[in-house]
C-alpha positions as CSV (number, residue, x, y, z in Angstrom):
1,X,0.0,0.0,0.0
2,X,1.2,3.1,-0.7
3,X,0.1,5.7,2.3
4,X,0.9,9.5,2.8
5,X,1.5,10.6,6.7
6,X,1.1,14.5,7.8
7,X,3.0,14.4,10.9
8,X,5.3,12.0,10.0
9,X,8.6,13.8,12.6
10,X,5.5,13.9,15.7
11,X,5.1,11.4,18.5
12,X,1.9,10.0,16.7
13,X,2.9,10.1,12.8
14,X,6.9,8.4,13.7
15,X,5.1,5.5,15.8
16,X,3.0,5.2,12.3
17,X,5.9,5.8,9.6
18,X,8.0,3.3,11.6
19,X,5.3,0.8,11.8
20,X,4.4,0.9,8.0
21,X,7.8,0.8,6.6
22,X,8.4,-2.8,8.9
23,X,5.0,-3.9,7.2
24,X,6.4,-3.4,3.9
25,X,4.2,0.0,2.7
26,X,5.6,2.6,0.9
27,X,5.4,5.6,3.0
28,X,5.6,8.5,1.7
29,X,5.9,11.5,4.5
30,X,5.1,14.8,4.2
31,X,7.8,17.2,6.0
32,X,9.1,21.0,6.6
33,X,12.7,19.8,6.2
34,X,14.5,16.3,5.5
35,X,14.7,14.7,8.8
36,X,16.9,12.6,9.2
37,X,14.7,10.7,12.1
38,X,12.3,8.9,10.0
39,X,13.3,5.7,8.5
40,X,15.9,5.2,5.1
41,X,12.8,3.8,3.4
42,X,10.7,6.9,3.8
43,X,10.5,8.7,0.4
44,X,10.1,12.3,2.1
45,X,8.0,15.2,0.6
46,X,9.2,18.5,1.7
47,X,5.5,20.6,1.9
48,X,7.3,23.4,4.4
49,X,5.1,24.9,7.3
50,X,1.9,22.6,6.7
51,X,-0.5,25.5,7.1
52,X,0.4,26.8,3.2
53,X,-2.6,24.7,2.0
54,X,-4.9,27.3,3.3
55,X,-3.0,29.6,1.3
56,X,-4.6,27.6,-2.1
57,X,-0.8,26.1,-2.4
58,X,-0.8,22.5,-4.1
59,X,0.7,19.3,-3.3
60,X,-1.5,16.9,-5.7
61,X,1.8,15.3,-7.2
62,X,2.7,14.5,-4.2
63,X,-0.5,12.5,-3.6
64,X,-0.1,10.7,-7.3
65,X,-0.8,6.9,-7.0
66,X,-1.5,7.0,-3.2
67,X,-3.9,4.6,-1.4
68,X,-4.1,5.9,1.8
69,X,-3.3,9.6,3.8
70,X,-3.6,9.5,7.5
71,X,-3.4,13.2,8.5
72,X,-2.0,13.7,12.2
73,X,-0.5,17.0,11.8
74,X,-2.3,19.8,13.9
75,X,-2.1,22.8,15.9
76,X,-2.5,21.5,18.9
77,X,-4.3,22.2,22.5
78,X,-2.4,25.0,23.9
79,X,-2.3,26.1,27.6
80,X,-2.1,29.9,27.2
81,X,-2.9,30.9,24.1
82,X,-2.1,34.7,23.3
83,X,-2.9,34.5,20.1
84,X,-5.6,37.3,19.4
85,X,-8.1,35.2,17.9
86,X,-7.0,31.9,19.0
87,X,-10.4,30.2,17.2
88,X,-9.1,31.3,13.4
89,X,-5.2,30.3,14.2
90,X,-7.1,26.9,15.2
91,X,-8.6,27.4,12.0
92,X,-5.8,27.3,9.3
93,X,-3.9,24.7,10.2
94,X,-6.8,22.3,11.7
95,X,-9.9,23.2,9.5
96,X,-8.8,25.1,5.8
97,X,-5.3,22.8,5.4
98,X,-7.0,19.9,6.2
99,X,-9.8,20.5,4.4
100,X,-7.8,21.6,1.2
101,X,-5.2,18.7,2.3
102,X,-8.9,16.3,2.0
103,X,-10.2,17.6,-1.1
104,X,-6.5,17.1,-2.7
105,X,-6.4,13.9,-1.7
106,X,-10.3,13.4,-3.4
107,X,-9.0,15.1,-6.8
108,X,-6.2,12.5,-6.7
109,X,-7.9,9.3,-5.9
110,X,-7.7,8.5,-2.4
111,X,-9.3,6.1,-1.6
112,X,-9.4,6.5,2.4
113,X,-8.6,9.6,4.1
114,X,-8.1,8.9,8.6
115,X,-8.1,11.9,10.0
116,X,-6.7,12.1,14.3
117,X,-8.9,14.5,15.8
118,X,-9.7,14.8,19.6
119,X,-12.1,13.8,22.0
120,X,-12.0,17.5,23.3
121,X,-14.8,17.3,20.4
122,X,-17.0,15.8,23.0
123,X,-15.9,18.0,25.8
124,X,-13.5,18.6,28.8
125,X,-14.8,16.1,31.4
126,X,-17.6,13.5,32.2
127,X,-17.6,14.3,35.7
128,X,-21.7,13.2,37.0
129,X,-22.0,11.7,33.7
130,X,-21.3,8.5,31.9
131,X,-18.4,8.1,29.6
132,X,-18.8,9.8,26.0
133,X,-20.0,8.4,23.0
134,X,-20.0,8.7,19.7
135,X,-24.3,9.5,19.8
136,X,-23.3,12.2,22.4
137,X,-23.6,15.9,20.9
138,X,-20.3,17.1,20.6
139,X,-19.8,19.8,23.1
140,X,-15.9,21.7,22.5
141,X,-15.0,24.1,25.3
142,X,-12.2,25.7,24.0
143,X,-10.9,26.8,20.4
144,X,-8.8,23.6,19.7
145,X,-11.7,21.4,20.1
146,X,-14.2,23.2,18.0
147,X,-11.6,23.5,15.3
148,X,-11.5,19.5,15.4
149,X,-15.3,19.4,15.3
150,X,-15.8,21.6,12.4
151,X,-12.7,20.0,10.1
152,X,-14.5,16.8,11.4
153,X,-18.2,18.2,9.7
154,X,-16.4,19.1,7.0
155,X,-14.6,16.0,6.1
156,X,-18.2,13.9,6.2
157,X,-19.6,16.4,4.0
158,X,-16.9,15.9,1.1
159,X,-17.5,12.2,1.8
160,X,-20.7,12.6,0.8
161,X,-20.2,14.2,-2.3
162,X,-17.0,12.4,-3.7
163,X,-15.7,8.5,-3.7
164,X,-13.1,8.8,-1.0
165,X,-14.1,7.5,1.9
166,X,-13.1,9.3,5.5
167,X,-12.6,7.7,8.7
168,X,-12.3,9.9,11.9
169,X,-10.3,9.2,15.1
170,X,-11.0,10.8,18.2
171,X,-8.5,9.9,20.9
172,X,-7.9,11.0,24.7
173,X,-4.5,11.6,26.3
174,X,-2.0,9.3,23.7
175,X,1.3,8.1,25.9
176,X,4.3,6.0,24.6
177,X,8.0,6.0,23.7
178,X,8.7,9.9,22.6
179,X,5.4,11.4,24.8
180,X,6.1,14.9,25.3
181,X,4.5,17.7,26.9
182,X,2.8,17.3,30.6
183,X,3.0,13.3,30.3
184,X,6.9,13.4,29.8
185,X,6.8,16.3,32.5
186,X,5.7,13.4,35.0
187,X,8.0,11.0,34.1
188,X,10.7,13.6,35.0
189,X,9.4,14.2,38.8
190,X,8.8,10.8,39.1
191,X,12.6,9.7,37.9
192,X,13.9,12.9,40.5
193,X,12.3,11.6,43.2
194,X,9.9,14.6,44.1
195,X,7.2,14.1,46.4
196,X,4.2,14.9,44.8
197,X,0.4,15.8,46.6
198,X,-1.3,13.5,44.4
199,X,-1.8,9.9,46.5
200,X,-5.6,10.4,47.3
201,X,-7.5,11.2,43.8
202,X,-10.0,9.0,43.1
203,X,-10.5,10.0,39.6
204,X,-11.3,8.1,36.5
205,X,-9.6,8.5,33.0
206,X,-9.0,6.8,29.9
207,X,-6.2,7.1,28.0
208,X,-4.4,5.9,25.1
209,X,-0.9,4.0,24.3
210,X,0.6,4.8,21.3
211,X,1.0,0.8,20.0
212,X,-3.2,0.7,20.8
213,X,-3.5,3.7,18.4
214,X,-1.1,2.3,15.5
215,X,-3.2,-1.2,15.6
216,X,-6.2,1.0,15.3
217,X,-5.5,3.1,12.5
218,X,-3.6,-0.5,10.8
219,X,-7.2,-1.7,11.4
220,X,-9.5,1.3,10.3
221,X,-7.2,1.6,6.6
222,X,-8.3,-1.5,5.4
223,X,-12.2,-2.5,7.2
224,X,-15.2,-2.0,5.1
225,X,-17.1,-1.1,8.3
226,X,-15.0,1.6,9.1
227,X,-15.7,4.1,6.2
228,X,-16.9,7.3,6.8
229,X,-17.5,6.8,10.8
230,X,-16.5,8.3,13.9
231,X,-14.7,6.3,16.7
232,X,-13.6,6.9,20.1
233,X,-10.8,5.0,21.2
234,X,-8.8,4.4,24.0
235,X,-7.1,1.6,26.2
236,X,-10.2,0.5,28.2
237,X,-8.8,0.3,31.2
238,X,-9.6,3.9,33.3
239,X,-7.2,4.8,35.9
240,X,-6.3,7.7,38.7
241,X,-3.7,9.9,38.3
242,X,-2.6,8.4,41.6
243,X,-2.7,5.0,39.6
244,X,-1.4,6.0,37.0
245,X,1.7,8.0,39.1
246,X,2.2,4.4,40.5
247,X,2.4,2.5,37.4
248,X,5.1,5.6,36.0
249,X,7.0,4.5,39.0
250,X,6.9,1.1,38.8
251,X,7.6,1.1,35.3
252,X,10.6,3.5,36.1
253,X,11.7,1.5,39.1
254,X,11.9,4.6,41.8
255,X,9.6,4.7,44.5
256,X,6.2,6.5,44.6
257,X,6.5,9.6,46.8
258,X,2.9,10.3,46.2
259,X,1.8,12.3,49.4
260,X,-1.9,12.1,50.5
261,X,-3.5,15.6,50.4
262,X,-7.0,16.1,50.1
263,X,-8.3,17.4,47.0
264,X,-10.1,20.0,48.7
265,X,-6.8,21.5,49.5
266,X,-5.6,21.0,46.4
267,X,-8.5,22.6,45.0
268,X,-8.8,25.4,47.4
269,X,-5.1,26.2,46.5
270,X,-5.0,26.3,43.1
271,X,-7.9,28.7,42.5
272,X,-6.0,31.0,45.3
273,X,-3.3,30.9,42.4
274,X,-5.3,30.6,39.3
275,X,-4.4,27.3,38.0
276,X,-7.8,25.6,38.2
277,X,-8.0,24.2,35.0
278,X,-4.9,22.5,35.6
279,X,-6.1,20.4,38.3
280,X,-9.3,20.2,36.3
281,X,-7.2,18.0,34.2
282,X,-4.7,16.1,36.7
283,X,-7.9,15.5,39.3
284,X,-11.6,15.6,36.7
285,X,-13.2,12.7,35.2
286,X,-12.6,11.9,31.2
287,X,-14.0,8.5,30.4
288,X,-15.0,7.3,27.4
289,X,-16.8,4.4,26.0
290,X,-15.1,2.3,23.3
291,X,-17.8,-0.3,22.6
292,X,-18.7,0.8,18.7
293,X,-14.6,0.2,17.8
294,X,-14.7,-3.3,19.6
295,X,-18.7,-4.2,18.3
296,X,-18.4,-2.7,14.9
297,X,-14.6,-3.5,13.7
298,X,-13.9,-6.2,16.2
299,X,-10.7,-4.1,17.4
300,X,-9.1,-5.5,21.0
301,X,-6.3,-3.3,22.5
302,X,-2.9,-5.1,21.8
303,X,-1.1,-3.8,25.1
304,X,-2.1,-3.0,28.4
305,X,-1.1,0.4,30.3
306,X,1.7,-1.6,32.2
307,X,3.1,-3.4,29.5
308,X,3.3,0.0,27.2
309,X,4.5,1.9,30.3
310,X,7.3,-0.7,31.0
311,X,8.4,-0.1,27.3
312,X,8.6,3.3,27.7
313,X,10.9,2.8,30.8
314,X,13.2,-0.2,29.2
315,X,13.9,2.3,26.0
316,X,14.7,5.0,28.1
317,X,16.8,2.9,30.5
318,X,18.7,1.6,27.1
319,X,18.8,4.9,26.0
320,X,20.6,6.3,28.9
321,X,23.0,3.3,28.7
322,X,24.1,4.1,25.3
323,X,24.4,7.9,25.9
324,X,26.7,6.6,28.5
């Protein structure tokens, strides 16, 4: 198969490349500048800052003879935006480049387009609720989100009206070899050794290992059931983020210096210094329920939150041995 990745140098789209190449594919990966950390086998298409497709720039030839694109580039969530109008720089990387990136792909022959969107689509938490659905009305609360929902409307509307077909992934918090941001933020406290106040949350949140999301999208190119649907997806197996702490520091082999203070406090001081939506996130409820992935494509998770957090741990463990 020959398939075109967008985010082929990210955590998500080098898990994908590298996976694809083993199989045999011919990936072709579209890039700002040769990068020399994608595999030899990559044929690599420079396209420059991916947001020149909503400038009515073209990349057709680069989709000539092409099966399959799996589009994972994006602007993604950010903390504290300053943009001025945060919603429209959402907008032309995550709605008018893919959309023109879609319709490309259409004019060339695709004949499956999987687009990784977000389950901030359904919202921010499912605290006093049950987990969210694919039937539940989508419900963005901030600009990244609703930039996700509306490339997502979009993309089922040019399904409708030409022959490729579209397939649209909505994932929680993905974690693996090469995690960045707040997830490889923890992994650095936990290797240090600092105490941390989180050993009494009781919380409840799925998330997503990167080797569950490559079987996915491996299983969503190629099933008739799949085409033009929305899934959510994710491990199926919820945790705390004290569970989750402990599994980091099982997996890293320190000790968990998780300190028992009770979320009131925690609560109480973090509005004091205006940081509520953070412990929104570490402490809230986001569960979600993956029965139409496992019903409909018969798709089983091929490794367990330990197993992917152990990996993570043994590659960074041989990692530091060879730096050494």
């Amino acid at each position: 198969m020959r398939i075109f990745v967008t985010g082929a140098t990210g955590f998500v789209g080098k898990a994908l490349v590298t996976q694809f190449v083993a199989e045999g594919h011919h990936v072709v990966a579209a890039v700002r500048e040769y990068s020399k950390v994608l595999p030899t086998k990559v044929e690599q298409k420079r396209v420059g800052d991916f947001g020149f497709l909503s400038e009515s720039n073209t990349i057709i030839n680069a989709l000539d003879n092409i099966d399959m694109v799996i589009h994972t580039a994006a602007r993604v969530h950010i903390m504290k935006d300053s943009s001025a109008d945060p919603i429209e720089e959402f907008r032309k990387i995550n709605v008018y480049a893919t959309v023109e990136l879609a319709q490309q792909a259409a004019r060339a022959g695709v004949k499956r387009f999987i687009y990784l969107s977000s389950v901030k689509v359904n919202g921010e938490s499912t605290d006093n609720r049950r987990p969210f659905s694919e039937t539940d009305d989508p419900a963005p609360e901030d600009a990244y989100g609703q930039s996700k929902l509306e490339a997502e409307k979009l993309l089922l509307d040019l399904a409708k009206t030409t022959s490729m077909e579209v397939v649209i992934i909505r994932p929680p918090l993905i974690y693996g070899p090469g995690v960045k941001a707040n997830f490889a933020s923890m992994i650095k406290i936990i290797n240090k050794g600092i105490p941390l106040p989180f050993g009494a949350i009781s919380n409840q949140r799925s998330m997503l290992a990167i080797d569950n999301l490559v079987s996915f999208i491996r299983l969503c190119m190629t099933h008739p059931a799949a085409t033009n649907q929305v899934f959510l997806i994710a491990d199926g197996e919820d945790v705390s983020t004290t569970t989750l702490l402990r599994l980091l520091a099982e997996g890293y082999m320190r000790p968990p210096r998780l300190i028992p203070v009770p979320l009131s406090w925690m609560n109480f001081f973090a509005k004091l210094i205006g940081k509520q939506m953070i412990t929104d996130r570490l402490f809230g409820n986001l569960q979600i329920d993956t029965s139409k992935a496992r019903e409909l494509l018969g798709w089983k998770p091929v490794i367990t939150m330990k197993q992917q957090l152990n990996k993570m741990a043994k590659l960074n463990r041989n990692s530091s041995f060879q730096k050494h």
